[in-house]
N, C-alpha and C positions, 0 to 999 in steps of 0.2 A: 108572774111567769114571763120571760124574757122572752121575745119573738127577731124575726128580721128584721120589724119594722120599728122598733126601738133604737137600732144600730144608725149608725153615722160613717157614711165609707169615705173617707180620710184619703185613702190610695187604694189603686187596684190590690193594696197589700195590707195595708193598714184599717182596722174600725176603731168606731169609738162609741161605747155608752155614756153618754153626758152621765154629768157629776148630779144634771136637776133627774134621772132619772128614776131615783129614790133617797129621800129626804136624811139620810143618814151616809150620804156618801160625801168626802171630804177634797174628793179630785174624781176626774173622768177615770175611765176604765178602757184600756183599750188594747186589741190584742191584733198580732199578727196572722192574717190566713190569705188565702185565697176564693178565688169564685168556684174553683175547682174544691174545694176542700170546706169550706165554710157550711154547709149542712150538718157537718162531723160536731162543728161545736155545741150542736143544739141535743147531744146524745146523751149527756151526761150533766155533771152540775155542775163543769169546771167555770162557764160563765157568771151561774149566780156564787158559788165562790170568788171569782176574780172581783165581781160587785161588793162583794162584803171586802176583800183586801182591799178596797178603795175608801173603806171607812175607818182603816187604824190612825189614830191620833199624829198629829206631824208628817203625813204622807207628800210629798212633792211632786209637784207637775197631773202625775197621772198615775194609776196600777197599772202594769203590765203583764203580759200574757205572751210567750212565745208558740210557735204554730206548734208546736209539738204537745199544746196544753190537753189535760186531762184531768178530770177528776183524782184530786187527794186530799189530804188531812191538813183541815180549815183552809187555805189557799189551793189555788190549782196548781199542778205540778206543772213546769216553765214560768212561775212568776219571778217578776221582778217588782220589788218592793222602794223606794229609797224615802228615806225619811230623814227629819230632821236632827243634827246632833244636838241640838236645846231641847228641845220643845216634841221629839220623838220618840218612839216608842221600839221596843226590841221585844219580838216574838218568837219563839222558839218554833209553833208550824210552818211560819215561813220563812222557815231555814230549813226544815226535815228531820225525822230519825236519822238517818243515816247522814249525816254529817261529814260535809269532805267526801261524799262520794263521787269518783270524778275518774280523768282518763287519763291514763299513759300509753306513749307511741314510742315503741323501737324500730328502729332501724337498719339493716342489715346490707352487704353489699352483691346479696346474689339474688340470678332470675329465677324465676318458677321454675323453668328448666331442669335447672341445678338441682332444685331443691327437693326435687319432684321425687326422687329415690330415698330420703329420708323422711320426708315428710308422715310416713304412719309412726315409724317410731320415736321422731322428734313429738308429737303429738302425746303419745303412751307417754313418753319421758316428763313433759311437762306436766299431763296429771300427776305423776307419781311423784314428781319435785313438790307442787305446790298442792297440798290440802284446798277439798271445797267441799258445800253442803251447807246446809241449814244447821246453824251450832258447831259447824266440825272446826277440831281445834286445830293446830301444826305441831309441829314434832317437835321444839322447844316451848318451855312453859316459863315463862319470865316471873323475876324475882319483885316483889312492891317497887325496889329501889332500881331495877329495870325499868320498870315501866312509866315510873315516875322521869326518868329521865327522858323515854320515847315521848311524853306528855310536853313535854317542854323542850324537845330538842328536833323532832320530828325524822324526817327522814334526813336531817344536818348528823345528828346523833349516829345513825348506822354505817352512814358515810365515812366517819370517824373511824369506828369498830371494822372496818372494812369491807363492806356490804355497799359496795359501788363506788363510785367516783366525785369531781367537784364539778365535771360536767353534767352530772346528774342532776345538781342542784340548782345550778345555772340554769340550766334547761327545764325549770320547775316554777310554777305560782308562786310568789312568795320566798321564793329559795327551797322552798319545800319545810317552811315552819313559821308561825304566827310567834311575834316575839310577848304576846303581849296573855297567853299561856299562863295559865296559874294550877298547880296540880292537887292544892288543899282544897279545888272551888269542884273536883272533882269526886264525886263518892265512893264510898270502897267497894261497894256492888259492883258499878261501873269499871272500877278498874278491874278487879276479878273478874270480870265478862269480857274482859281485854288481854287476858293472863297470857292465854296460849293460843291469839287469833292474830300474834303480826304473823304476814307472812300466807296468808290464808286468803280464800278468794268467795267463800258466800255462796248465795242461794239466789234466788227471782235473776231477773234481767243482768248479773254480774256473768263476766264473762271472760274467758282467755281466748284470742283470737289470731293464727296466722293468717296472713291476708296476704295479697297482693295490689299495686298499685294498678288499677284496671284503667285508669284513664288519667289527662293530665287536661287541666283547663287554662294556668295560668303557668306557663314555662319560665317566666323570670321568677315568681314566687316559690315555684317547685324549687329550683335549682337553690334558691337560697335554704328553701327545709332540707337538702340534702335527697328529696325525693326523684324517680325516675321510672318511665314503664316497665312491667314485668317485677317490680320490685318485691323483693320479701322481705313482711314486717311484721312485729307483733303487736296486738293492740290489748289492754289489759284495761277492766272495766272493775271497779269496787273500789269500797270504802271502810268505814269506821267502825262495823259490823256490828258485837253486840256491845261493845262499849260506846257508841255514839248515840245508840238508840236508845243505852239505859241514861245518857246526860241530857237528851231532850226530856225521857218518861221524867226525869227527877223534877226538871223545871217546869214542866208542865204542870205536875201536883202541885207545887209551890205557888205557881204566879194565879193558876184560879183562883183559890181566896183573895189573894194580895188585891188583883185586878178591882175588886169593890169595894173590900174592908178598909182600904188601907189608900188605894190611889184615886177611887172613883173614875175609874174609866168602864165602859161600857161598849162592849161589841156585839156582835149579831149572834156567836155561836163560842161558848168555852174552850172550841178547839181554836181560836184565837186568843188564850194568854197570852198577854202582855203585863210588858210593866215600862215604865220612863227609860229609857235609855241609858242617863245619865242618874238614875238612883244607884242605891248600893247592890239589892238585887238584878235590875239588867247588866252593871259591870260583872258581879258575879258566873251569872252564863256567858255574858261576851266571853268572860276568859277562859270555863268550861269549853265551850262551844269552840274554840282556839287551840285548849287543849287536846278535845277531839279529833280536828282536822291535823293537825301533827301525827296523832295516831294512825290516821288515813295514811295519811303523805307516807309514814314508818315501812304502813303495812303494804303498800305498793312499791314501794324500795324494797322489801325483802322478796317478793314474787318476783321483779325484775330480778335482782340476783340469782334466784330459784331458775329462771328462766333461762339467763345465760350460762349456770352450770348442766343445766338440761341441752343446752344449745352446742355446749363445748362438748360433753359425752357424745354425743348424737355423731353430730358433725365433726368429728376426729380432723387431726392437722390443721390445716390453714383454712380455719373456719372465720376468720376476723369476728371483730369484736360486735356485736350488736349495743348499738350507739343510742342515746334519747334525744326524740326529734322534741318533745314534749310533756308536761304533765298538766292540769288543768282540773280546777275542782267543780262541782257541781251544784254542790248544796253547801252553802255559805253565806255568812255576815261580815264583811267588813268596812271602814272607814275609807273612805275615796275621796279626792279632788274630782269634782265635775262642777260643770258652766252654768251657773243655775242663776235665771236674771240677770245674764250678761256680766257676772262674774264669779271667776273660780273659787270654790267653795266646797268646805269641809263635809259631807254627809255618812248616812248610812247607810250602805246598799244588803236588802237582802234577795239572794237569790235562791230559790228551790225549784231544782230541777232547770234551772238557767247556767250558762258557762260565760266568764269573763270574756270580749274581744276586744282588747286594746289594739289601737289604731298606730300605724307607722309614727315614728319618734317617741310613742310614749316611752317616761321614762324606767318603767316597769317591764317594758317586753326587752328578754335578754338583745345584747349589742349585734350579736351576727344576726338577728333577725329586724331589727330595729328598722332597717329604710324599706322594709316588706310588709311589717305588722303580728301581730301575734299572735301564733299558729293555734287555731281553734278546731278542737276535735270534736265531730260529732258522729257516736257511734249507730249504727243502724240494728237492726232485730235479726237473730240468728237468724244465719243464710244469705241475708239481702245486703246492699251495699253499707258503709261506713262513708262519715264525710272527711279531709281536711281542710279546713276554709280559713282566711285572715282577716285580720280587726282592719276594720276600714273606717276612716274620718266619719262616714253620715252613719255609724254607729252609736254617734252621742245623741241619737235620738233614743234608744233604749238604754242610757247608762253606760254603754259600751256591754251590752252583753246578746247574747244570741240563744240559739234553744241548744239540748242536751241531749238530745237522742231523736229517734221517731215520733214517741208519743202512744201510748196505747188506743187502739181502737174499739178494744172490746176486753175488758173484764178477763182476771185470772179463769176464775169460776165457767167465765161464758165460753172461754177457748176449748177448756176442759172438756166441754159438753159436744162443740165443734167437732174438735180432732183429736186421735190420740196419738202417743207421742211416740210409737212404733211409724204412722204415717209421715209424722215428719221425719224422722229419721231417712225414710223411705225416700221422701222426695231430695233431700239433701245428697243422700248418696247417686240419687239420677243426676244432682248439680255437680257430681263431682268433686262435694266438700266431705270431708272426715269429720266424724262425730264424739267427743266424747264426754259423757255423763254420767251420772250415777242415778240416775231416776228419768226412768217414761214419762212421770208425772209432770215433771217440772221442765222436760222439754215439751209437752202439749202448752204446758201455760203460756212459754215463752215463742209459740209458733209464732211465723210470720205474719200468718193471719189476722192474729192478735196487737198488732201493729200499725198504724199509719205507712203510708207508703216514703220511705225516707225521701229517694228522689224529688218527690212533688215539697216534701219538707225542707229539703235544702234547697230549693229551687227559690222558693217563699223568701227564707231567709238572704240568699241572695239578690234576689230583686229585690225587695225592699230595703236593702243597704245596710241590712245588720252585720254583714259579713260576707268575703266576696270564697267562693269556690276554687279551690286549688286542686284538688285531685281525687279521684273518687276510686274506694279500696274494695275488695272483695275476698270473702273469710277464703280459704284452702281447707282448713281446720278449723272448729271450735271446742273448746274445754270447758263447760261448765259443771256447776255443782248440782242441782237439784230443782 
């Protein structure tokens, strides 16, 4: 059992559990918190998980942990993983079900003010544009040879078909598609569990959000996201839904036997399969898991569209166009250059429940943002603030990556028991946010309570150099499913 007195305090921001602190661990373990906040890690088992992801085969430097960490499935949710392209290992929990779950930021050019006379039924408009819920599908049902194309062409694909713009894609991870997708590496299940969910927005902590720009911290940085006070925007939370979830379940079943039968490798708990990186099964999911996140990328392009024809109805005449500041994924594996031994070098980064922050000039953050750094969203718990913050240089201490939301404080099940979701409701409309839902239920799970306090979360991230603070948002509206 892990205590405080095991820990290593690195920086007022930084710990570390040595690598000698249990004989199967392959690099230190080391996570980001505060003195304020460091009690929280001892609630759950997200520690002795982060301890066990310090023992996959090929691991570099160190396992990581962003302050938002929590108890999930085999790694803690905010890990950062990176592994070797030879001699490493490719794991399907420490990337996640939900695959390419991540954020998009729109943009708009009116105040609260303004907006304030629309705003219930801009709100009504966008439930009824986009579909949400546990399973709930969208009003088109796509063809094998649909979705096969969304598989491999991502939100590039809908761009195409007219479902947005090439700023859209610019303004995306990746361009908003993994070229390296393969759609026969994908099951039929899975794709039928993807039939009729582009376009569609999910259940737990996913979320549709008007906001406004409640504060600015870095006025040069703002000005280049195009951000300003009083601003109104939309922030849009989901991913890969039941098609990403069924291409982890697949590979999951698979790589447990594989893992001793066949490779000999040996980890703490079978919700770590793995398998070599470089075998024919890790390429296999690589390209799955690629094909998924396309799916994401698709299914957040078609909600933005959803979004701005909700926006154009609403907002009759000279509504201007609602613009994307950003998209950003979540839960991911990909291949990256980073510094490793004082030179650049090929790896594996997995992130779960972690967000990319590339640093000014990389050459992945689009060009208008390039001499500022690359706009990182981190979303907050229904009701409480949203972050957006930039990739900054002393962020090659985590890979270049930062955390992905708040962080759970307390258990679906325990919220439940806390408060019901009539109360929050309750308390939201005394904040003077709009609410809409389809289930009590599933707004108690997602109370505030149930959450780490973002502020004290982005504060972390900040000072310790993952990521610098640009302007901090707050919901008017939210839309969730269940």
């Amino acid at each position: 059992m892990i205590s405080r007195k095991d820990l290593n305090k690195i920086t007022d921001f930084l710990w570390e559990i040595p690598q000698g602190f249990r004989s199967d661990m392959k690099a230190p373990a080391r996570f980001y918190t505060s003195e304020k906040m460091i009690d929280g890690v001892f609630r759950d088992e997200s520690l002795n998980q982060l301890i066990n992801g310090a023992t996959l085969p090929g691991i570099i430097n160190y396992a990581l942990a962003m302050p938002d960490m929590h108890e999930g499935y085999s790694v803690p949710i905010g890990f950062v993983g990176a592994v070797s392209l030879e001699d490493g290992v490719i794991s399907p929990g420490a990337c996640g079900f939900d695959i390419n779950c991540g954020m998009r930021l729109l943009k708009s050019q009116w105040l609260v003010k303004d907006i304030k006379p629309y705003l219930e039924n801009l709100a009504q408009e966008i439930q009824n544009e986009v579909p949400s819920g546990l399973g709930q599908g969208g009003k088109v049902r796509l063809s094998n040879t649909e979705i096969e194309h969304i598989l491999e062409g991502g939100a590039n694909y809908l761009v195409k078909k007219g479902f947005g713009s090439a700023d859209d894609l610019k303004n995306c991870e990746a361009g908003g598609r993994l070229g390296w997708a393969k759609v026969n590496t994908v099951s039929q299940l899975a794709k039928s569990r993807g039939r009729d969910q582009v376009g569609t927005l999910g259940s737990g902590n996913h979320f549709l959000e008007v906001q406004k720009v409640a504060e600015i911290f870095d006025e040069n940085t703002a000005q280049a996201f195009g951000l300003f006070l009083d601003q109104v925007i939309i922030m849009i939370h989901c991913g890969s839904r039941g098609l990403g979830h069924q291409v982890c379940t697949d590979y999951l079943k698979e790589f447990i036997p594989l893992m001793e039968r066949k490779y000999r490798i040996q980890v703490p708990d079978q919700e770590f399969a793995c398998v070599p990186f470089s075998s024919p099964e890790g390429q296999r999911y690589f390209a799955a898991m690629a094909a998924a996140a396309n799916f994401a990328w698709a299914n957040r392009q078609m909600i933005t569209h959803s979004v701005r024809q909700a926006w154009i109805k609403v907002i009759k005449g000279n509504s201007g166009e609602l613009t994307q500041l950003y998209d950003v994924a979540h839960n991911i594996i990909k291949i990256e250059n980073h510094l490793i031994n004082g030179r650049q070098t090929q790896i594996v980064v997995h992130r779960k429940g972690a967000t990319r922050a590339f640093p000014p000039g990389h050459p992945e953050v689009p060009e208008q943002y390039r001499s500022v750094g690359q706009p990182v969203l981190i979303p907050g718990s229904m009701g409480t603030a949203s972050y957006v913050l930039a990739g900054t240089l002393t962020g090659e201490q985590s890979f270049f990556s930062t955390c992905h939301g708040a962080g759970r404080a307390m258990s679906r099940h325990q919220a439940l028991r806390t408060i019901t979701g009539q109360e929050v409701v309750r308390q939201l409309n005394e904040k003077g946010i709009l609410i809409k839902c389809q289930s009590f239920r599933g707004i108690a799970e997602e109370a505030p309570l149930a959450y780490k306090n973002i502020d004290e979360v982005a504060e972390v991230v900040h000072q310790a150099g993952l990521s610098k603070k640009v302007a901090r948002l707050v919901p008017l509206a939210v839309i969730k499913g269940e």
